[in-house]
N, C-alpha and C positions, 0 to 999 in steps of 0.2 A: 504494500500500500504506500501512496505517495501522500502526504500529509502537506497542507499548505501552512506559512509561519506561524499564523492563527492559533490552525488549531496544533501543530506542537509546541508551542508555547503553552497553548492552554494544559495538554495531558501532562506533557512535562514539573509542568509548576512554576516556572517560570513565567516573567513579563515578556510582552514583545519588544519590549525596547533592550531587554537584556538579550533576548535571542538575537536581535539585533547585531549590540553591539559585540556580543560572541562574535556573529558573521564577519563582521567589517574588520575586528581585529585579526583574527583567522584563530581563535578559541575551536568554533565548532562549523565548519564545512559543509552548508548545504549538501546532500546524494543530489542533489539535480539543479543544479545555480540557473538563474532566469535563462539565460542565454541558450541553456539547452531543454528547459522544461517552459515552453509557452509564455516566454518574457516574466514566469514567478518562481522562483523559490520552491523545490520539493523538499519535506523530510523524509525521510524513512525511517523504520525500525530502529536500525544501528542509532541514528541522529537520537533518536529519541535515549535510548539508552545510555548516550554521552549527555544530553541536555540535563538527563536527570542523576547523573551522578556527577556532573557539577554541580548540581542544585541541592545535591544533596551532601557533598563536601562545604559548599557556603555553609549549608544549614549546619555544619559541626563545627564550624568554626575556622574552614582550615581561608587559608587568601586566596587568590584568584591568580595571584604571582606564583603558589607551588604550586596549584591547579595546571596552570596554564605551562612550566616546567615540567611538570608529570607527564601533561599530553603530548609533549617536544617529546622527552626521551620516548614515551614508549611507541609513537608514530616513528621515529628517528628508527628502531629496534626492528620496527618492523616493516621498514620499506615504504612509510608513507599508507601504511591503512589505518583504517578506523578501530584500532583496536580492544575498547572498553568492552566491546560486547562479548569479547573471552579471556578478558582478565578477573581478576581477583586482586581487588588494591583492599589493603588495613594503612589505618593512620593511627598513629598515638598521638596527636593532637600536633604536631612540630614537622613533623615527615610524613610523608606518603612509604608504604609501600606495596611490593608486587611480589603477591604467593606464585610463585613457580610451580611447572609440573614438577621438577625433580623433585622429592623427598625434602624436606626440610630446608629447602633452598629458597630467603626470600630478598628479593634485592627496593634498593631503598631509590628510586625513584628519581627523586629529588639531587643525588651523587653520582650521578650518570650510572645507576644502575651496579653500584657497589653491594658486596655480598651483605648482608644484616647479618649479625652473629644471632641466633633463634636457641632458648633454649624451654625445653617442653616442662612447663614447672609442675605437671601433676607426678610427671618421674622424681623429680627432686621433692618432694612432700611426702610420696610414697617413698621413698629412700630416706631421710629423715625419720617418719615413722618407725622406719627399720630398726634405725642406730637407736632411737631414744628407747625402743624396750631391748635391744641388744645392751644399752648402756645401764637400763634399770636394772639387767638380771647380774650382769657383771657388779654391778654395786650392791647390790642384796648379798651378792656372793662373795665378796669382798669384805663387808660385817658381819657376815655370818662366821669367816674365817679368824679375822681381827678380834672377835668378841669370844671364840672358841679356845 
């Protein structure tokens, strides 16, 4: 389906003057620029799916300047496509990043694509647990030898 500015602004969540000024800045790339879609503007799908995951990183806080950096590199990464609608970006509120297919690989975005160091904290909590009744039995055993 070909959506006019309208109405993907509208589904989006987005103003028209912000879909706008996406476009004129080159943020978000009309699929069909007037010239080749009946002198207007088409969106499509993908479009939609970038409009609203900028709108939905403004809405967390993040700028418009790492927005607008995230979609440099990961279009740069990829040859010039549209690529939101098969990524997977997380932000801690400061950086963007990008979950990779590989296993435990996520790269930050915002550093041209620099490894993140990832670590899985329910392993370390569950490991923890471990040590703290490994360390209570060894201490009960401990007093019990001391006091013996």
């Amino acid at each position: 389906m070909i959506f006019s500015a309208e109405q993907a602004a509208c589904i989006s969540g987005c103003s028209l003057r912000q879909l706008r000024y996406w476009r004129d800045t080159g943020l978000i790339e009309p699929a069909f620029p007037p010239e080749r879609h009946e002198g207007r503007e088409g969106y499509d799908f993908r479009n939609l799916v970038e409009l609203r995951t900028v709108v939905g990183m403004l809405n967390r806080g993040i700028s418009l300047q790492k927005i607008r950096r995230t979609l440099e590199f990961l279009r740069r990464r990829e040859g010039g496509s549209r690529p939101l609608a098969e990524c997977k970006l997380i932000t801690d509120g400061s950086t963007i990043f990008e979950i990779c297919d590989r296993p435990q690989q996520v790269l930050d975005t915002l550093r041209k694509g620099q490894i993140a160091f990832c670590i899985a904290l329910d392993g370390i909590v569950e490991e923890l647990e471990d040590r703290l009744v490994e360390f209570k039995r060894d201490r009960a055993e401990f007093m019990r030898r001391l006091l013996a």
